[in-house]
NUFIMI-903935 format. One line per 8 residues: their letters; for each residue x, y, z of N, C-alpha, C. Coordinates in nm, 4 decimals, padded with zeros to 6 digits, always signed. Example, Ala and Ser with C-alpha at 12.3 -4.5 7.8 and 13.67 -1.06 7.14 Angstrom:
! NUFIMI-903935
AS> +01.3190,-00.5690,+00.7800,+01.2300,-00.4500,+00.7800,+01.3200,-00.3300,+00.7800 ~ +01.2850,-00.2250,+00.7080,+01.3670,-00.1060,+00.7140,+01.2900,+00.0030,+00.7870 .
***
This chain:
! NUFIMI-903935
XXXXXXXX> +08.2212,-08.1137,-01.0935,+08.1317,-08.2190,-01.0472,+08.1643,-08.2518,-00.9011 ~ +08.0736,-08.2717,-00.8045,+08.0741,-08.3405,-00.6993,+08.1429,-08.4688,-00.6508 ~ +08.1535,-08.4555,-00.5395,+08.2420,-08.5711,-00.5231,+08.1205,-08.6919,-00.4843 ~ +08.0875,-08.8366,-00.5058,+07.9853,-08.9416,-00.4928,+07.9387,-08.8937,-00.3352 ~ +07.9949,-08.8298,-00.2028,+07.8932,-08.8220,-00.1243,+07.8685,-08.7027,-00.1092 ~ +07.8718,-08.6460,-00.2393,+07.8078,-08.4749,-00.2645,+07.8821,-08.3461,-00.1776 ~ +07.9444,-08.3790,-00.1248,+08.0105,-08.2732,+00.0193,+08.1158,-08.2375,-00.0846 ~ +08.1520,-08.0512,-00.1107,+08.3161,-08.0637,-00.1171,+08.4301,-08.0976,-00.0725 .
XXXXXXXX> +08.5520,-08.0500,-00.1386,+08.6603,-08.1359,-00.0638,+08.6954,-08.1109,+00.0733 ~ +08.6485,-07.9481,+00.1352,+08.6787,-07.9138,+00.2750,+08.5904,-07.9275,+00.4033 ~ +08.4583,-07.9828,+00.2830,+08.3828,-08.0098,+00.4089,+08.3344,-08.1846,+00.4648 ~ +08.3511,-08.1555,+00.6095,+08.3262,-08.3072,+00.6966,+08.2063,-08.3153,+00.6707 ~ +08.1581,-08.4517,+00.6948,+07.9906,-08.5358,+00.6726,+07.9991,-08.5050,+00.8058 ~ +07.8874,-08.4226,+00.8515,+07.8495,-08.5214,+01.0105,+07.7035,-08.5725,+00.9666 ~ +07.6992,-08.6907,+01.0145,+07.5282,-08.7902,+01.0075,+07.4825,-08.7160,+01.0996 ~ +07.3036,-08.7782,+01.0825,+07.2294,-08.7418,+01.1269,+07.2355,-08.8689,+01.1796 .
XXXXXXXX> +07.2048,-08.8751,+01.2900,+07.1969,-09.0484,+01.3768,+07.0290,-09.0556,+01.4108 ~ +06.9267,-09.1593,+01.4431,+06.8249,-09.1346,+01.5024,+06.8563,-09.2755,+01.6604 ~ +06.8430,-09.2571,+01.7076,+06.8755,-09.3689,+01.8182,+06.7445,-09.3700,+01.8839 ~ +06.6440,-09.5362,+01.9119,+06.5609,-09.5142,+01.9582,+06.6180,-09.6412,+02.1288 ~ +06.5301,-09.5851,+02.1937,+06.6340,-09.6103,+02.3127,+06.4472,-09.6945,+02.4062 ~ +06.5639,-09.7453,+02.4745,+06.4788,-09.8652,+02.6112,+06.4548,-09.7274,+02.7447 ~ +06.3087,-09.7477,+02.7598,+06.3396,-09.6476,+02.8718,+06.3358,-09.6494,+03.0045 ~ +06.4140,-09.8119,+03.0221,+06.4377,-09.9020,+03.1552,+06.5817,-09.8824,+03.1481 .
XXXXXXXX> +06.6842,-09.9137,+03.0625,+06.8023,-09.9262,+03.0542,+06.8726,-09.8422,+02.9756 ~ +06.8646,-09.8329,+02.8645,+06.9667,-09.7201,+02.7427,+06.9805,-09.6605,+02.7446 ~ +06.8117,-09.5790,+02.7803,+06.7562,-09.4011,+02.7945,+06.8219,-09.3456,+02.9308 ~ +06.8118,-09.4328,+03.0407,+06.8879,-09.4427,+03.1953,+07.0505,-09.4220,+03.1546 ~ +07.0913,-09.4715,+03.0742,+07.2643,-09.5121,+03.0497,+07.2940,-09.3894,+02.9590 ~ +07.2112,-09.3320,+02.8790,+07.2241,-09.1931,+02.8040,+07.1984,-09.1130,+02.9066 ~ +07.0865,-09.0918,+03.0184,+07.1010,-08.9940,+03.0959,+07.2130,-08.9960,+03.1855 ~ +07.2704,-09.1530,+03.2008,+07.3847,-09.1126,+03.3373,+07.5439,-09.0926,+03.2628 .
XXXXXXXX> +07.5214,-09.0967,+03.1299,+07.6405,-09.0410,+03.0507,+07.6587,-08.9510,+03.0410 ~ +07.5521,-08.8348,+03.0168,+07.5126,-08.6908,+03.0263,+07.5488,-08.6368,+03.1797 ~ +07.4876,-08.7011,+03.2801,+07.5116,-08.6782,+03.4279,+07.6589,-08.6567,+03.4350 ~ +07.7403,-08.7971,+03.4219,+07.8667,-08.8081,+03.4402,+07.9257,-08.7392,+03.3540 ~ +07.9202,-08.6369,+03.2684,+07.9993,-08.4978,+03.1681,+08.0793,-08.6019,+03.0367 ~ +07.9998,-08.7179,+03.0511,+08.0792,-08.8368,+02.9330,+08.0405,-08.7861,+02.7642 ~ +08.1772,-08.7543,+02.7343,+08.1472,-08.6819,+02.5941,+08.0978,-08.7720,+02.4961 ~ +07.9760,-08.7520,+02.4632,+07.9780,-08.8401,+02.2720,+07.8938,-08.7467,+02.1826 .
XXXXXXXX> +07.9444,-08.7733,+02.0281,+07.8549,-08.7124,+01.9321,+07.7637,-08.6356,+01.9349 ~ +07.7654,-08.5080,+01.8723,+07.5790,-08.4862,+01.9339,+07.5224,-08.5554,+01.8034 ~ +07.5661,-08.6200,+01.7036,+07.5099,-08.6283,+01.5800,+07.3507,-08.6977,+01.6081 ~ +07.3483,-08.7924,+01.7456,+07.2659,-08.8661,+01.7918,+07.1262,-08.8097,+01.8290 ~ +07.0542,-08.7967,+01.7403,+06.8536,-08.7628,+01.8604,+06.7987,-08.8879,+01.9025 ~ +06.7761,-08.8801,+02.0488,+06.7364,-08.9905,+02.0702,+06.5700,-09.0075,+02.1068 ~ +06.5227,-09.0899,+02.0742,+06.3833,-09.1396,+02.1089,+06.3375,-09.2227,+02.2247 ~ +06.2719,-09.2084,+02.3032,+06.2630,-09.2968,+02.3968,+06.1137,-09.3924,+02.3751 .
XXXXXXXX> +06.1442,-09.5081,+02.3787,+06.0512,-09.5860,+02.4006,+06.0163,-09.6501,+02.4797 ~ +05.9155,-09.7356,+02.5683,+05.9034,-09.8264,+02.6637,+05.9621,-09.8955,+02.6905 ~ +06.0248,-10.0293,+02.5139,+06.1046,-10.1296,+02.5288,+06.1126,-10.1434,+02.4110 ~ +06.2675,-10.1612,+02.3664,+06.2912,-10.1909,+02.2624,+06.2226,-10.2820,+02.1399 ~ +06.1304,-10.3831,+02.2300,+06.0624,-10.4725,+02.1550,+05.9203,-10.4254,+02.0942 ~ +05.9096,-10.2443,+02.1338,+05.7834,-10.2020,+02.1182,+05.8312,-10.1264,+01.9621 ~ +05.9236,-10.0983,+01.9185,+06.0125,-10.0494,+01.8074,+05.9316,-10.0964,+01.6845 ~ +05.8795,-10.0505,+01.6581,+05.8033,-10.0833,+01.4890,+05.8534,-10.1094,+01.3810 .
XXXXXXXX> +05.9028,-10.1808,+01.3018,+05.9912,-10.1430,+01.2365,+05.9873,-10.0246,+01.0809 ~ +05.8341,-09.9807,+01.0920,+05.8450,-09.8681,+01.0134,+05.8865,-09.7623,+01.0113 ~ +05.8556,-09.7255,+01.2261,+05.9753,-09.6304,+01.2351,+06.0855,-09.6105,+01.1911 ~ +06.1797,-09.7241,+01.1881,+06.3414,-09.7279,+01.1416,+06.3733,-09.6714,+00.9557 ~ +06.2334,-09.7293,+00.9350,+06.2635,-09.6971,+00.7727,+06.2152,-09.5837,+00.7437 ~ +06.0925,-09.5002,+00.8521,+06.0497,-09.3476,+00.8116,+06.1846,-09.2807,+00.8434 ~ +06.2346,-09.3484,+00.9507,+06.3512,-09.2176,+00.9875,+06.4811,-09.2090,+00.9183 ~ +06.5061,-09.3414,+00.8209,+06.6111,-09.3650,+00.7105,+06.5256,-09.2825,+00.5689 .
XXXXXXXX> +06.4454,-09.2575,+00.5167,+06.3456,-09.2424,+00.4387,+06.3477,-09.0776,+00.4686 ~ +06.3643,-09.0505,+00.6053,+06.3351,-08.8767,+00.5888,+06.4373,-08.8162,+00.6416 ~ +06.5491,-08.8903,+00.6308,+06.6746,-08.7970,+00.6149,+06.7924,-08.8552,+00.7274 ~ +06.7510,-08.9525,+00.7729,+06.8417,-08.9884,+00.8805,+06.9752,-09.0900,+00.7966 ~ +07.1159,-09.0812,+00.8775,+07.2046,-09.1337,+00.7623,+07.1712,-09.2813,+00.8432 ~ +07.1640,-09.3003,+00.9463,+07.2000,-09.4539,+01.0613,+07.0772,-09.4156,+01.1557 ~ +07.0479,-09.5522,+01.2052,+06.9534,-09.5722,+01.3093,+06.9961,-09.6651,+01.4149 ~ +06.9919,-09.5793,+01.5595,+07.0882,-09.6879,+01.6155,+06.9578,-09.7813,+01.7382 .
XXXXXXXX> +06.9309,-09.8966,+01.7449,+06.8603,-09.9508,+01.8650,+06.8902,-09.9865,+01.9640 ~ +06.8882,-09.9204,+02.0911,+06.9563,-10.0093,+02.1790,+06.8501,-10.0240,+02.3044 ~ +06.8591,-10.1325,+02.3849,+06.7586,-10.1753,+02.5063,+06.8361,-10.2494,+02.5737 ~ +06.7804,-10.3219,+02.6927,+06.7986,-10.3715,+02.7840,+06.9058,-10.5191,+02.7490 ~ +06.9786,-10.5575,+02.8418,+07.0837,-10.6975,+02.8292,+06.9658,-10.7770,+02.8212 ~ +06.9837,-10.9390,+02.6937,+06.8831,-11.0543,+02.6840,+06.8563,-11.0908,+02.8226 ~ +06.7830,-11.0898,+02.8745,+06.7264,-11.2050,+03.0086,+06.7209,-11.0826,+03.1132 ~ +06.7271,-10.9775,+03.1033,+06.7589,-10.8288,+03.1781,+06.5938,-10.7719,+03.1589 .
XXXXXXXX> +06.5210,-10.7924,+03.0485,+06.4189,-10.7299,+02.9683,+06.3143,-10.6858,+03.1018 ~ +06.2431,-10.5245,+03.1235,+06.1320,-10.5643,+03.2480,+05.9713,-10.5928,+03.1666 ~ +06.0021,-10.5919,+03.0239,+05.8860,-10.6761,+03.0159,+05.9173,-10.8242,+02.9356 ~ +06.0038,-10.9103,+03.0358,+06.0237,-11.0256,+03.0196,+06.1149,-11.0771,+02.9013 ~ +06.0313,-11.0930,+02.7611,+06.1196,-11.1149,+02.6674,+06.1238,-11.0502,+02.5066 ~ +06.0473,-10.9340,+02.5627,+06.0715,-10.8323,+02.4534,+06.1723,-10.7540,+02.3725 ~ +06.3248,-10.7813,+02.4239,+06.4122,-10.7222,+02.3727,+06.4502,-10.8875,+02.2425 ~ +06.4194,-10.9526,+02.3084,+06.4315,-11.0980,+02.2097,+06.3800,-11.0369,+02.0557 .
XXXXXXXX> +06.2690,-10.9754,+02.0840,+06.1681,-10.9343,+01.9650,+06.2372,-10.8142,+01.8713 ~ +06.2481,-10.7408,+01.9707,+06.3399,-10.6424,+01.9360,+06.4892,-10.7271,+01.8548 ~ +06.5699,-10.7781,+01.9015,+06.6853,-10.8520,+01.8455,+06.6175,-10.9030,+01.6820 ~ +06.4902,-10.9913,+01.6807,+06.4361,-11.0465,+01.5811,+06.4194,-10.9561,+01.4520 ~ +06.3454,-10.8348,+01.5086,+06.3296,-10.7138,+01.4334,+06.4020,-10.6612,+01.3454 ~ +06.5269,-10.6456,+01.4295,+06.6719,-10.5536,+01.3631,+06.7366,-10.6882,+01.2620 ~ +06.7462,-10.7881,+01.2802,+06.8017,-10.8822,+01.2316,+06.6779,-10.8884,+01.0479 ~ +06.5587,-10.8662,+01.0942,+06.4895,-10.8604,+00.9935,+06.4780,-10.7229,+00.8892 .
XXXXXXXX> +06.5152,-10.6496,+00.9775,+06.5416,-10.5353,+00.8896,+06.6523,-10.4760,+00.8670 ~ +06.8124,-10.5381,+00.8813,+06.8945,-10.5599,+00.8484,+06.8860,-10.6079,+00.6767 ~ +06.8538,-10.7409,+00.6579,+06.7748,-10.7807,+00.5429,+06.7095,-10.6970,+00.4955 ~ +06.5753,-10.6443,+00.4662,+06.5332,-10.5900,+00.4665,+06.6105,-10.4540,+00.3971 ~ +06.7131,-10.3973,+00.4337,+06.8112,-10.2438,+00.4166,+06.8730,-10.2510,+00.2280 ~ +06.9301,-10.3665,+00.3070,+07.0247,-10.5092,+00.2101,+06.9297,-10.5137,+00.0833 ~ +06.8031,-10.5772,+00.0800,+06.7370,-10.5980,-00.0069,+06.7160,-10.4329,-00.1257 ~ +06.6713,-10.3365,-00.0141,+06.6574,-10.1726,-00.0570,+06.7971,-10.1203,-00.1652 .
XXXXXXXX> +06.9151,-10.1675,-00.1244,+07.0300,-10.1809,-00.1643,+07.1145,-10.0991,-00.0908 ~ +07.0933,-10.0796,+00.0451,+07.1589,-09.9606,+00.1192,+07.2396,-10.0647,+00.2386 ~ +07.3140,-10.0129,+00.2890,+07.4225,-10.0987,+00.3395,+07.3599,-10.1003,+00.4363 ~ +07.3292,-10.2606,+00.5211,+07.2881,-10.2992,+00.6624,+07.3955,-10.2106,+00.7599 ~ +07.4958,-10.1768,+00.7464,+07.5425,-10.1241,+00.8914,+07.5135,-09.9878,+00.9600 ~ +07.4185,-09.9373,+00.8594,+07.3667,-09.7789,+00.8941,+07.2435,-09.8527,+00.9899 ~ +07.1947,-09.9730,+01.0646,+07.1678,-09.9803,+01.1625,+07.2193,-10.0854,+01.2649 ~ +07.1992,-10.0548,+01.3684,+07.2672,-10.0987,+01.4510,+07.2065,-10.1016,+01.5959 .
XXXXXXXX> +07.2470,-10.2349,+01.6808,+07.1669,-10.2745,+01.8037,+07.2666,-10.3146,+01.8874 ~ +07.2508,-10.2010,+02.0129,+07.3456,-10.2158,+02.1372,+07.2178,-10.2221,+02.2655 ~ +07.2943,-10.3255,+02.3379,+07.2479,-10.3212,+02.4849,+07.3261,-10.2792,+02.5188 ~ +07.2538,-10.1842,+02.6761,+07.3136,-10.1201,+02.7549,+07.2307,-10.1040,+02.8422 ~ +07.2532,-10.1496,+02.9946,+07.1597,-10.1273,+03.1166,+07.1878,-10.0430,+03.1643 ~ +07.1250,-09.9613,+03.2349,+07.1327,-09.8279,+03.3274,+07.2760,-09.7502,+03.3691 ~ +07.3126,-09.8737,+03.4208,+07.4542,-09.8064,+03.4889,+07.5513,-09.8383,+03.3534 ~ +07.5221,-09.8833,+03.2151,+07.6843,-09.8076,+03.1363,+07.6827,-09.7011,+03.0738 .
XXXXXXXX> +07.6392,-09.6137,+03.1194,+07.6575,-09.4512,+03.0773,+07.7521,-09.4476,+02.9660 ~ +07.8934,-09.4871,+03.0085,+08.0247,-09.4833,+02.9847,+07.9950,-09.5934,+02.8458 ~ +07.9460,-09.7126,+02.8373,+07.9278,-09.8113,+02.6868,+07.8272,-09.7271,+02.6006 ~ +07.7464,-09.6692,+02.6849,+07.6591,-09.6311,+02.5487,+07.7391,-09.4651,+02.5206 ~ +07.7707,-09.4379,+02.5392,+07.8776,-09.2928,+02.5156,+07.9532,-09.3469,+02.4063 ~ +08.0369,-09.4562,+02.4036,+08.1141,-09.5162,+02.3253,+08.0604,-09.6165,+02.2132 ~ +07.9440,-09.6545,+02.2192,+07.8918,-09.6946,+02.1373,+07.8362,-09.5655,+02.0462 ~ +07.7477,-09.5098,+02.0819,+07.7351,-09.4020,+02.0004,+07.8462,-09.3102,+01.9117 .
XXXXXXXX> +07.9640,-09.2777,+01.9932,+08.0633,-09.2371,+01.9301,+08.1736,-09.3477,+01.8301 ~ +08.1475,-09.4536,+01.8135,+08.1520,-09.5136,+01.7088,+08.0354,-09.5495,+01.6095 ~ +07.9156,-09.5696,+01.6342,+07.8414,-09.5711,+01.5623,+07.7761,-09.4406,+01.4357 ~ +07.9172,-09.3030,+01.5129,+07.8975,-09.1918,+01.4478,+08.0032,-09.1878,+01.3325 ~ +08.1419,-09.2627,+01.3516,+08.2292,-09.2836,+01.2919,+08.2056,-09.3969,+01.1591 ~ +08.1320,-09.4685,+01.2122,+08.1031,-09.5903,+01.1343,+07.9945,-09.5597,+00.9886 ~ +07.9086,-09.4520,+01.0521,+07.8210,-09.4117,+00.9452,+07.8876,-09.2586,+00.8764 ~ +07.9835,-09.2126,+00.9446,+08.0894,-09.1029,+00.8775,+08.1392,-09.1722,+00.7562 .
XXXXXXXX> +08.1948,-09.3429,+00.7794,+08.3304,-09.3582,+00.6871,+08.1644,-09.4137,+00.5663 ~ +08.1131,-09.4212,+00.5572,+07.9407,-09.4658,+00.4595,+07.9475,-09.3340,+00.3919 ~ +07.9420,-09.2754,+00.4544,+07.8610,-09.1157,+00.4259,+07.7342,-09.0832,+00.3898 ~ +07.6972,-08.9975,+00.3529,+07.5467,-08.9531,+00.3266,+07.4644,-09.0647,+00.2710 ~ +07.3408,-09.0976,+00.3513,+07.2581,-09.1871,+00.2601,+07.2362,-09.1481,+00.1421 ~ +07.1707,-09.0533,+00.1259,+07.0907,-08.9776,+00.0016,+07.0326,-09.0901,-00.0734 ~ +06.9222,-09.1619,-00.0153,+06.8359,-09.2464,-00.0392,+06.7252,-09.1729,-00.1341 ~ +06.6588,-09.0412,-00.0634,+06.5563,-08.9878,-00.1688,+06.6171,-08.9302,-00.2738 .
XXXXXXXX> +06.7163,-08.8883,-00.2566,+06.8323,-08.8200,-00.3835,+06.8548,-08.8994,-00.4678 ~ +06.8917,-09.0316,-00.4702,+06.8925,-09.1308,-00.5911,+06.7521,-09.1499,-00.6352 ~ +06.6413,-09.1501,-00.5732,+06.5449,-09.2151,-00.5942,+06.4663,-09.1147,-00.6979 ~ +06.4919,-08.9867,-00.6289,+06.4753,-08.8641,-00.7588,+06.5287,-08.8640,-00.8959 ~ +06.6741,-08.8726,-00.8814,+06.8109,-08.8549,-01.0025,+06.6794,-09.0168,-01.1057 ~ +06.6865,-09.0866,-01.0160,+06.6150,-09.1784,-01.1208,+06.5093,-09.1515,-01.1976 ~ +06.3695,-09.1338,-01.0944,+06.2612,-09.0527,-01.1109,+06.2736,-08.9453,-01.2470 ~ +06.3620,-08.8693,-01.2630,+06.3777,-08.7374,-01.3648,+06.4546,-08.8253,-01.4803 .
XXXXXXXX> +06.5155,-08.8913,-01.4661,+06.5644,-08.9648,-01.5698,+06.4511,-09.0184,-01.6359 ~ +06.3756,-09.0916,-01.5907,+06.2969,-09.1711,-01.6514,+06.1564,-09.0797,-01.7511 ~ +06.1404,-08.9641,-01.6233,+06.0214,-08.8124,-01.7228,+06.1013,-08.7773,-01.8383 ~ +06.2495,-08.7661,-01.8055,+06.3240,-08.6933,-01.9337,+06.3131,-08.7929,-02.0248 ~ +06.3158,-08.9336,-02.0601,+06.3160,-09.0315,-02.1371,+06.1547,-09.0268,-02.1980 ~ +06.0715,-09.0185,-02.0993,+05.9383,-09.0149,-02.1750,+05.9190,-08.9249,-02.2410 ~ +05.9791,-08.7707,-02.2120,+05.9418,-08.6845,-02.2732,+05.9488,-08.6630,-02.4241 ~ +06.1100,-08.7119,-02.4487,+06.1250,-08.7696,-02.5404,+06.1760,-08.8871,-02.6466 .
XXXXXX> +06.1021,-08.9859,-02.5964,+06.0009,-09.0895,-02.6685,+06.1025,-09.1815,-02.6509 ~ +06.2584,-09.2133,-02.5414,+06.3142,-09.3163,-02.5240,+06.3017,-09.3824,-02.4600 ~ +06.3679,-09.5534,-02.4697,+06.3786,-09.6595,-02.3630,+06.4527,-09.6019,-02.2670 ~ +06.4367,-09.6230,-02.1407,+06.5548,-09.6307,-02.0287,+06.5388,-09.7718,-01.9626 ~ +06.6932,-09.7951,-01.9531,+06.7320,-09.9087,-01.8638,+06.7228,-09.8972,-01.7320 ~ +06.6061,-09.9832,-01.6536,+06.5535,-10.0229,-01.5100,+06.7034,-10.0278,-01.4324 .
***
């Protein structure tokens, strides 16, 4: 039998990260991390958006939903925002779908919201490379994988003619 995050004993988890990024400040601070040869994770794909406050929050749950282990948000410093006070919204968002994770029954810390303006190359390097560690020590979502194991439980019970417990 498998071990609960399905990997054998010799092999490492690496996550799949999805990071959707500010593309005034974060996306700037990921490119000048890259510039400056600043090592982090590749576990990370990043997305660029306008402004963090433009972040949908269905995105976060398609990309937890289709295989991603963590979703990381990061945009511009509060009062920094160039469209005024949209990272506020953004902050509101993650805080709501934090909840939201919680409620699903999946642990709020597989997302996560860092500011970072242009010039910290070097913070968002290090944020990311903990935010890779952080969803390492979690391990595999396997969100549709339970949702299946249930799913077949419940056909095998109908098939033949038992209760199963919700």
């Amino acid at each position: 039998m498998l071990p609960r995050n399905g990997l054998v004993s010799n092999e490492v988890f690496e996550p799949t990260i999805i990071g959707f990024t500010c593309n005034w400040c974060s996306y700037r601070a990921a490119d000048l991390a890259g510039t400056a040869r600043i090592k982090y994770p590749p576990n990370i794909r990043l997305i660029r958006l306008m402004c963090s406050g433009r972040l949908d929050p269905t995105f976060v749950l398609k990309a937890l939903a289709n295989g991603a282990d963590g979703v990381l948000i990061t945009g511009c410093h509060p009062g920094e925002c160039h469209y005024i006070e949209q990272n506020y919204k953004a902050l509101r968002r993650f805080q709501l779908l934090r909840r939201t994770l919680a409620g699903f029954g999946l642990e709020p810390q597989r997302l996560k919201l860092v500011w970072a303006s242009a010039a910290e190359g070097a913070k968002f390097a290090a944020e990311v490379a903990s935010f890779t560690e952080e969803i390492r020590a979690l391990g595999p979502l396997q969100w549709g994988k339970a949702r299946s194991a249930q799913t077949e439980a419940w056909e095998e019970a109908l098939t033949e003619g038992m209760e199963v417990a919700a």
